[in-house]
N, C-alpha and C positions, 0 to 999 in steps of 0.2 A: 621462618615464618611461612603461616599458610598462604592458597589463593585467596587475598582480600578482596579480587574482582577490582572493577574501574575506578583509579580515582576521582576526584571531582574535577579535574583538569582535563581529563578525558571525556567526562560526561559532559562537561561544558564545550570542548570544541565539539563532538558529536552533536548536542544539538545546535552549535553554529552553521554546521554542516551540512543537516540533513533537513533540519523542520523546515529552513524557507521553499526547498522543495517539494517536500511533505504538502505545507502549504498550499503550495499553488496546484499540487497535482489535485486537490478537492476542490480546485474551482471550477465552476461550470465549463464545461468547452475543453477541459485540460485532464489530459491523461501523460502516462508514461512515454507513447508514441508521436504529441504532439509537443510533448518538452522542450526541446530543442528548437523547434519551430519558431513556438512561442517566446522562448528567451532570446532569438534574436530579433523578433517584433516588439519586442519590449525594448529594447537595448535600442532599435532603429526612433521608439518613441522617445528617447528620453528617460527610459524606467529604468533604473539603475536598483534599487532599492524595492522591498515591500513598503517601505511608508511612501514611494513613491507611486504604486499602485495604489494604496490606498486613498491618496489625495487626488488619484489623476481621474479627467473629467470623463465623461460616456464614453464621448469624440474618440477619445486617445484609447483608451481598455477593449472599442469597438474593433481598432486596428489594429490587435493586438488577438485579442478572442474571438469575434465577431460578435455584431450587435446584439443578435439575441443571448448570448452569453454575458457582453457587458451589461446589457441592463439587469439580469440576476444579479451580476457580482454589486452593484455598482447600489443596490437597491439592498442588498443583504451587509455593507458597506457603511452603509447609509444606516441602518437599524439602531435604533436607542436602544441603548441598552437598562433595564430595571434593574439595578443594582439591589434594592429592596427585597428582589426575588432570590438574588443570591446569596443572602446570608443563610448559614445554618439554624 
């Protein structure tokens, strides 16, 4: 047989792997160089998880990003979403 390329067991733990990083590297205040930083200000607040960012209040994502970072995230977070827009 030829190269069929990545299973889907592969392509599943890959994105288990890599997006929650991915993720947060496009949050405000977060780059490659602060990573590390930041994942143990998270882990000091409690954030164990991305749905735990997501739930967590200004306070906590402040001391973690800093204020004016949390209130982007916290506010882009916070966004309704129109699902109406996203149909085809």
């Amino acid at each position: 047989m030829g190269d069929e390329g990545p299973n889907e067991d592969e392509e599943d733990e890959d994105f288990n792997r890599f997006m929650p990083t991915e993720f947060l590297k496009r949050l405000p205040g977060v780059d490659s160089t602060k990573l590390t930083e930041i994942t143990r200000k998270a882990k000091l607040q409690g954030l164990q998880t991305m749905v735990d960012i997501c739930k967590a209040e200004i306070e906590t994502l402040g001391a973690v990003f800093g204020q004016k970072n949390a209130r982007e995230i916290k506010q882009f977070l916070d966004k309704k979403v129109d699902f109406s827009d996203l149909r085809s």
